[in-house]
C-alpha distance (Angstrom), angle and dihedral (degrees) to the residues before:
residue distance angle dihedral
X1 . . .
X2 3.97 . .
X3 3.78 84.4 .
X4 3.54 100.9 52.1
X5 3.33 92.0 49.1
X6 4.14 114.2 38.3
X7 3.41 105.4 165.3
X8 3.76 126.9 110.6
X9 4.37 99.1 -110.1
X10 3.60 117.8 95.3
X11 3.84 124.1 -99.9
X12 3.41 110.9 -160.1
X13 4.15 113.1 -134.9
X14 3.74 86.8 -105.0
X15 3.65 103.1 61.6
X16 3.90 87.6 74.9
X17 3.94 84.5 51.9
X18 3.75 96.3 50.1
X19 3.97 99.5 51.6
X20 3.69 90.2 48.4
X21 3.14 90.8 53.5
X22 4.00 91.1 49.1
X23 3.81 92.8 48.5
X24 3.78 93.7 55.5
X25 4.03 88.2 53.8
X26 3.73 90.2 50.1
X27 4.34 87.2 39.5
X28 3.90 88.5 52.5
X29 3.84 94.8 42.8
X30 3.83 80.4 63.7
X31 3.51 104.9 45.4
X32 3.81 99.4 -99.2
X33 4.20 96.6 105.9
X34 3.45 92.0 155.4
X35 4.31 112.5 41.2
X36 3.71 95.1 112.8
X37 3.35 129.8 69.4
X38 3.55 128.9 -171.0
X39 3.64 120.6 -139.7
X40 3.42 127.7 -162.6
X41 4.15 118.3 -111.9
X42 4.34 84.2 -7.6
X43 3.67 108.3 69.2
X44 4.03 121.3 -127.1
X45 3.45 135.0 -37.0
X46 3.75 128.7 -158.2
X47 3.38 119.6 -126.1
C-alpha cells in the first residue's frame, strides 16, 4: 500500500479495503464477480 501511494498524507489501512471493495462492484456489474482474489497476509490477485 506504501507503494501505491508515495506521498507524504496519511492513508488510513482501510482505504486499500474500500477501493477493493469498489472495484469488485464495478467487476460484477460487468460480469467478472469473481477476478479478485484475496489472499491472506499478500494482498489480491487478479484472476
Amino acid at each position: 500500500m506504501t507503494r501505491l501511494w508515495d506521498n507524504s498524507e496519511y492513508i488510513s489501512d482501510n482505504a486499500l479495503t474500500v477501493n477493493i471493495s469498489r472495484l469488485r462492484t464495478k467487476l460484477a456489474e460487468m460480469g467478472y464477480a469473481d477476478a479478485i482474489e484475496t489472499r491472506k497476509k499478500q494482498g489480491y490477485v487478479l484472476i
